[in-house]
C-alpha positions in Angstrom: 296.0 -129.9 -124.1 295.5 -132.8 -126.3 295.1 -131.4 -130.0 292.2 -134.3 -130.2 290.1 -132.2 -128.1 289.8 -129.4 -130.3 288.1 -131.2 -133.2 285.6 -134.2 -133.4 287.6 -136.6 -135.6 284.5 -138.2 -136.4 282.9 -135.9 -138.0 285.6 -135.1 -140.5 287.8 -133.0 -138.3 284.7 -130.3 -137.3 285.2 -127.7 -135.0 282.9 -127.9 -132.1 279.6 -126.4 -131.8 278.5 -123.8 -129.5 277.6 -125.0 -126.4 276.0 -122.8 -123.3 276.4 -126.0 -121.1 278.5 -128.7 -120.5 278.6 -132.0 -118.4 282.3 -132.2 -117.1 284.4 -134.4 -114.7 287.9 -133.7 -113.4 290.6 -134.5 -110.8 291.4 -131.6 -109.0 294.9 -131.6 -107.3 296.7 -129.4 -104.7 300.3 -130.2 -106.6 301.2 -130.2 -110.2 303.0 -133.9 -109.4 299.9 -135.6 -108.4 298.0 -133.9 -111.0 300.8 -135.3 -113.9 300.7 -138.7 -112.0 297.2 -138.7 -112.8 297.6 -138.2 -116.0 300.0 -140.8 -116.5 297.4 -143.0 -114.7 295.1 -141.9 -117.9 297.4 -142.5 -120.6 297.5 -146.1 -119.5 293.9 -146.5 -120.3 292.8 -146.4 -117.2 288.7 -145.4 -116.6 288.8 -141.5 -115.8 286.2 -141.8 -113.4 288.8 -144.4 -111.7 291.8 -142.1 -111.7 289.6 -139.4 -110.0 288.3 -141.6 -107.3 291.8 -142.3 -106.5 293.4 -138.9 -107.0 291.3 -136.1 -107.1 291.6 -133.9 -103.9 288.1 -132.4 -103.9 284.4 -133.3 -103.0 283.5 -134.3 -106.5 282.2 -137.4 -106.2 281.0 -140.2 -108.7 284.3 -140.4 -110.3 284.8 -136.7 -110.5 281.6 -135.8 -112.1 280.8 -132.2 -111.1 277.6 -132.4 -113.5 275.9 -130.2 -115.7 277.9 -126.7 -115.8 276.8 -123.4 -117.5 278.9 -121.0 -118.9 279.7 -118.4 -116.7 279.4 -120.6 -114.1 282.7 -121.9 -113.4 286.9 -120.6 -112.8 288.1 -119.1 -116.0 290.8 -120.9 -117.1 288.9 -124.2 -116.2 285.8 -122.8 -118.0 287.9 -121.8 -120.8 289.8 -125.5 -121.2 286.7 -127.4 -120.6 284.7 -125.5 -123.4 287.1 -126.2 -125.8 287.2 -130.0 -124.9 285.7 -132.6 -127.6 282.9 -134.7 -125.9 284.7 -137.9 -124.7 283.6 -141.0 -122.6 285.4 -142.0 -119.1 286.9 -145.1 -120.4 288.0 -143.3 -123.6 288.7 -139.8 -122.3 289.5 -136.6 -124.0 291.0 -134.7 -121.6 293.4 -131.5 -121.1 297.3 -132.6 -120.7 298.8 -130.3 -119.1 296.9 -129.9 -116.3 295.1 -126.3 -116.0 296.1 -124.4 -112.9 293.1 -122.0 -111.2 293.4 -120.8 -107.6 291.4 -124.2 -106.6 294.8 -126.7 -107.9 295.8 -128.3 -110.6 292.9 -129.8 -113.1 292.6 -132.5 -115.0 289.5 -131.4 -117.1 286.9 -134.3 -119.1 283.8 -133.5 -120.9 281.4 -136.3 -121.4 278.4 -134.1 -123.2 278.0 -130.4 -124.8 274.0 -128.9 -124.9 272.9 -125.2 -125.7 
């Protein structure tokens, strides 16, 4: 994972808040390969909502938003990397490199907002 995504360099290098809730994208991939082309995909500064329309495997839709999530709610590794993600915006993502591997594929995790 990106060692951005642990603190909010804006703030003076904060660690995150609590959060109870989280809005979160991703590109989900059967293979490790397509997930790491995706990646490569994001590192060129290409849109993340892009990539995902063109890589992601799953029924996300809307660029791989799956919405508003609450903890508890979702695959624990995935839960685990996407709560520990720094808020980020698609065109200037934040996102977890490698990609995190749950029973579902291979994840390429974003979060674009954090609430309690």
């Amino acid at each position: 994972m990106q060692e951005s995504a642990l603190y909010d360099d804006s703030k003076g290098g904060k660690a995150l808040k609590t959060a109870n809730s989280i809005k979160v994208r991703h590109i989900l991939c059967e293979k490790q390969g397509k997930a790491l082309e995706a990646i490569e995909k994001l590192k060129t500064g290409l849109a993340f909502n892009k990539v995902a329309e063109a890589f992601s495997e799953d029924k996300a839709k809307e660029g791989g938003s799956l919405g508003w999530m609450v903890r508890g709610s979702m695959v624990g590794a995935f839960q685990d990397a996407a709560f520990q993600l720094q808020p980020s915006t698609t065109a200037k993502p934040i996102y977890t490199d490698p990609p995190i591997k749950t029973q579902h594929g291979y994840h390429v995790i974003m979060v674009e907002d954090r609430k309690n």
